[in-house]
C-alpha positions as CSV (number, residue, x, y, z in Angstrom):
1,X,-23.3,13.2,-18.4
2,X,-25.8,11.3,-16.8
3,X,-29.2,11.1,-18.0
4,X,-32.6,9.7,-16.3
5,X,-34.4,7.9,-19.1
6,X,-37.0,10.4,-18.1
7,X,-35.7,13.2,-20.3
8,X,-34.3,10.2,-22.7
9,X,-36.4,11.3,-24.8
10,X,-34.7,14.9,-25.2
11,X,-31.0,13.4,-25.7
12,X,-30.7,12.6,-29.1
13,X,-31.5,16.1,-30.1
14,X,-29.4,17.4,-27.6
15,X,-26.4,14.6,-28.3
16,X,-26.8,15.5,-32.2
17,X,-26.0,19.2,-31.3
18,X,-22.8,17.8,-29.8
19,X,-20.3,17.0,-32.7
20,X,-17.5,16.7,-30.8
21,X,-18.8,15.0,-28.0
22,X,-16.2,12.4,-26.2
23,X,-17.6,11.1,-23.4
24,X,-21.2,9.8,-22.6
25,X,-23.1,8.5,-19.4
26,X,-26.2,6.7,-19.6
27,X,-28.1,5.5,-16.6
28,X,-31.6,4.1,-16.5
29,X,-33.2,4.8,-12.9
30,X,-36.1,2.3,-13.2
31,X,-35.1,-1.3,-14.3
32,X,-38.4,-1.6,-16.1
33,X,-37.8,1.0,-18.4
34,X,-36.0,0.0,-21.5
35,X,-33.8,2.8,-23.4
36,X,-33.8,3.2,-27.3
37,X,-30.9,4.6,-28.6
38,X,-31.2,3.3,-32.0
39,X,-33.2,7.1,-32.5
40,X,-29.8,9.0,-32.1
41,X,-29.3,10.9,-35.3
42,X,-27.1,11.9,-36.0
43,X,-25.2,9.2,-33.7
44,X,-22.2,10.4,-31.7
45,X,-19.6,8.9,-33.8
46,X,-16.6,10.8,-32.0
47,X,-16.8,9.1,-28.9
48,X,-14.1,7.8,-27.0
49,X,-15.6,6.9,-23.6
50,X,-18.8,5.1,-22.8
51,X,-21.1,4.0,-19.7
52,X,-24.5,2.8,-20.4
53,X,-26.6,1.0,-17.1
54,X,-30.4,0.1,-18.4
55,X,-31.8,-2.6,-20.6
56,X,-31.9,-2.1,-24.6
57,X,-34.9,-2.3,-26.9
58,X,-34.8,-5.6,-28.1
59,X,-32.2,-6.4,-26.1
60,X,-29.7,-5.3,-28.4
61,X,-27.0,-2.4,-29.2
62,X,-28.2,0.1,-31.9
63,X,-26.5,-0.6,-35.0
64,X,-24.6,2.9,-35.5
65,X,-22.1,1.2,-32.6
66,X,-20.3,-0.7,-35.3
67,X,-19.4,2.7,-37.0
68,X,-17.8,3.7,-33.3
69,X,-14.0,3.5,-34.6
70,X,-12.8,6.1,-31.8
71,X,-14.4,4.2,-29.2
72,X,-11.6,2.9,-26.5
73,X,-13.6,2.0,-23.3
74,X,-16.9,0.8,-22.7
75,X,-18.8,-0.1,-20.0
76,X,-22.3,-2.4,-20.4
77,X,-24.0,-2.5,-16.7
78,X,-27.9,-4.5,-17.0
79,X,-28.1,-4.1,-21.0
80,X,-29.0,-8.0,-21.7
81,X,-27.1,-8.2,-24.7
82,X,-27.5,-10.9,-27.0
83,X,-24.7,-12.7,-29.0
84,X,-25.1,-10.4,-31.6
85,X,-24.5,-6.8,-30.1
86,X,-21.4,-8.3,-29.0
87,X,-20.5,-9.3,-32.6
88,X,-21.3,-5.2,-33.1
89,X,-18.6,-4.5,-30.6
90,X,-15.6,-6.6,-32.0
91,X,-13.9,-5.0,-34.9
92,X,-14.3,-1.9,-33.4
93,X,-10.5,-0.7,-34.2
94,X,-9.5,1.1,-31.0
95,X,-11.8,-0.6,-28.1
96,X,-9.2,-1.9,-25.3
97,X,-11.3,-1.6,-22.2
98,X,-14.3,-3.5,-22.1
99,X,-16.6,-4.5,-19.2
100,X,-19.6,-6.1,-19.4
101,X,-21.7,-6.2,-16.1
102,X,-24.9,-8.0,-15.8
103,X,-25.0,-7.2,-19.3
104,X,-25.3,-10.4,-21.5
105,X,-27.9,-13.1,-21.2
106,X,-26.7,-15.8,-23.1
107,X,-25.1,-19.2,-22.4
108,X,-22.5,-19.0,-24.6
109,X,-19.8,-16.5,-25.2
110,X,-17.3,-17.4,-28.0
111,X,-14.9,-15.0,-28.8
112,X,-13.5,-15.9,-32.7
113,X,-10.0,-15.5,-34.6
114,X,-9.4,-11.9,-35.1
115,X,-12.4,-10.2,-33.0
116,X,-11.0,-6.9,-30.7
117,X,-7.7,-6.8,-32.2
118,X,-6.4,-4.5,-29.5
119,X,-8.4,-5.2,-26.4
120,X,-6.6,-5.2,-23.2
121,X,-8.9,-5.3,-20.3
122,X,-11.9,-7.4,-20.5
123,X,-14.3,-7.7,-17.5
124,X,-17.4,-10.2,-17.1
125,X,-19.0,-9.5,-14.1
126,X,-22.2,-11.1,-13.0
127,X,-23.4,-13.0,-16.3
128,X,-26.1,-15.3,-14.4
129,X,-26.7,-17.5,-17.2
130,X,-22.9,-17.8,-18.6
131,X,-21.9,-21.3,-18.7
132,X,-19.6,-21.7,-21.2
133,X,-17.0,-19.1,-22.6
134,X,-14.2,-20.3,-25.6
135,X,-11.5,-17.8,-26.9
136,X,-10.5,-19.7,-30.1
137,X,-7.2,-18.9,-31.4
138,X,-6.6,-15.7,-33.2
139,X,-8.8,-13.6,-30.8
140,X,-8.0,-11.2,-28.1
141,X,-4.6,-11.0,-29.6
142,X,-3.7,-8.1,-26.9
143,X,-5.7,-8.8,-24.1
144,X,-3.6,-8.1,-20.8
145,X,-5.9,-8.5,-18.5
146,X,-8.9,-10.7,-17.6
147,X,-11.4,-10.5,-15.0
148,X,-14.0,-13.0,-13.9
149,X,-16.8,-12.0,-11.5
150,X,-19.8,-13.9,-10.1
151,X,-20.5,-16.3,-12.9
152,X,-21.5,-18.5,-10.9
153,X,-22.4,-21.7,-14.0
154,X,-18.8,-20.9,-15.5
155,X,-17.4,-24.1,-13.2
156,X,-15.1,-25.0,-15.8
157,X,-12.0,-23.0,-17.2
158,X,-12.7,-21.0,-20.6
159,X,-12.0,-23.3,-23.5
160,X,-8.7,-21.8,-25.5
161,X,-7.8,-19.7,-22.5
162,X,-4.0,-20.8,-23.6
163,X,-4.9,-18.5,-26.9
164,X,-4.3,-15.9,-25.2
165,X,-0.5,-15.2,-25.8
166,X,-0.6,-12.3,-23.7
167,X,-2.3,-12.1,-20.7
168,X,-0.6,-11.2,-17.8
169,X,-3.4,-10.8,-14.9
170,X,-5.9,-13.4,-14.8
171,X,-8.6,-12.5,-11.8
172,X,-11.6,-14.6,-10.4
173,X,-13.7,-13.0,-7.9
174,X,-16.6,-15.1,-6.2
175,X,-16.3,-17.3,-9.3
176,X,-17.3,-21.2,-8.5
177,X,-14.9,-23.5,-6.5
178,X,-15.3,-25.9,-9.2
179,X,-13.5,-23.3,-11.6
180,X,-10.6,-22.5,-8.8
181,X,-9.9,-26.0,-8.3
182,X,-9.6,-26.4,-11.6
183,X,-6.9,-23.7,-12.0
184,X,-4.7,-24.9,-8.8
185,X,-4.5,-28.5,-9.9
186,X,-3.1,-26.6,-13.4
187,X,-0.7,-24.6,-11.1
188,X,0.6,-27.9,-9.2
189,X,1.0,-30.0,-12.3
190,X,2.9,-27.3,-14.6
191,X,6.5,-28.6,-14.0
192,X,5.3,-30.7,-17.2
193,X,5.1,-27.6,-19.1
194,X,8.4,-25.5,-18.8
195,X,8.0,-24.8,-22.5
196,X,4.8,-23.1,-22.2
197,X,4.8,-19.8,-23.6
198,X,4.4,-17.2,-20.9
199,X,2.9,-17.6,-17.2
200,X,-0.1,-15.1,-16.0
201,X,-0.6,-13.8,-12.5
202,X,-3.8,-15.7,-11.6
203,X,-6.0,-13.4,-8.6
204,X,-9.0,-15.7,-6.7
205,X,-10.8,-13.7,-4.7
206,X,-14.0,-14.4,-2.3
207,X,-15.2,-13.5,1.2
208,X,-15.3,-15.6,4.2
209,X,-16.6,-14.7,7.2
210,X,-17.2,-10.8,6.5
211,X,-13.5,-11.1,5.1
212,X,-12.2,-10.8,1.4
213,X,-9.2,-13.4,1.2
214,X,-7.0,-13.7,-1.7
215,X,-4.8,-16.5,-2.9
216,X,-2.3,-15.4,-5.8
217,X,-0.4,-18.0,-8.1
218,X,1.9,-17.7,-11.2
219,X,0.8,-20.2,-13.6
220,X,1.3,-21.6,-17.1
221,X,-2.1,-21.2,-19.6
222,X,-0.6,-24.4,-21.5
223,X,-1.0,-26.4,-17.8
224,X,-4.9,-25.8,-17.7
């Protein structure tokens, strides 16, 4: 469903009558509004599939999302998240599709050894102050796919990006040049690295001219 924070104000009542509820949409209308759901009670703890667009008070996830544990896609759209609602997400047992879209404010995004042990899809989109971004080995032990969009300060590739043993799709979209570079002059040099572990199908997107071009590669993570 979606709801105008308007009649926010009515949900929890309503969403607490709803035991079994699966699926949830959120949308705030007015971008100076900012939505409490911290006074859900009871919390819908069945969920399976969530949107939310509209900042957070206090910037920050209510803490019954930790307790989510049937909670397998989620999508943050202008929530400002600090570091530590996205602590909140990461042992959350069966999340595999996470997006996060305008949604986190901070610098820094370090994922650490065993956080979302069976995400497969993770999208960053539009994280203006995002500047540095380290998978550390042990983390996103699953993750298939990656997808980079408009972070325009990321200009250098993620630190540990070779960490992640199995990603297959790897896709920058109006990402800095700096950052692209980067990733070709990986792509020419791998010969030196036919032992690397697996090679990822790396996607750089951007318009030109009215035009969205596309350049496609097969690289080695261990090359970058």
């Amino acid at each position: 469903c979606g709801v105008h924070e308007g009649n926010l104000i009515h949900v929890p009542s309503a969403i607490s009558k709803m035991s079994y509820l699966l699926c949830l949409r959120i949308v705030g209308r007015d971008a100076d509004v900012q939505l409490d759901l911290q006074s859900f009670s009871p919390p819908p703890l069945k969920l399976q599939k969530f949107t939310l667009a509209g900042r957070l008070i206090g910037n920050k996830l209510p803490s019954w999302f930790g307790h989510l544990s049937g909670l397998m896609q989620l999508q943050l759209h202008s929530s400002k998240l600090k570091e530590d609602s996205i602590g909140l997400l990461s042992s959350l047992p069966r999340l595999f599709d996470l997006s996060l879209v305008d949604a986190y404010e901070e610098k820094s995004l370090i994922f650490a050894a065993g956080v979302f042990p069976v995400l497969r899809k993770l999208r960053l989109d539009d994280l203006a102050n995002l500047s540095h971004l380290d998978f550390q080995q042990g983390s996103l032990v699953n993750l298939d796919k990656l997808m980079l969009s408009q972070c325009f300060e990321l200009t250098k590739i993620p630190q540990g990006i070779e960490n992640l043993v199995h990603l297959k799709n790897l896709e920058l979209s109006e990402m800095p040049i700096e950052l692209t570079e980067q990733i070709f002059k990986g792509h020419e040099s791998e010969g030196k690295h036919q032992d690397a572990l697996h090679m990822t199908i790396v996607k750089v997107l951007h318009m030109h001219n009215g035009l969205l071009l596309e350049k496609k590669v097969h690289i080695n993570l261990c090359a970058l």
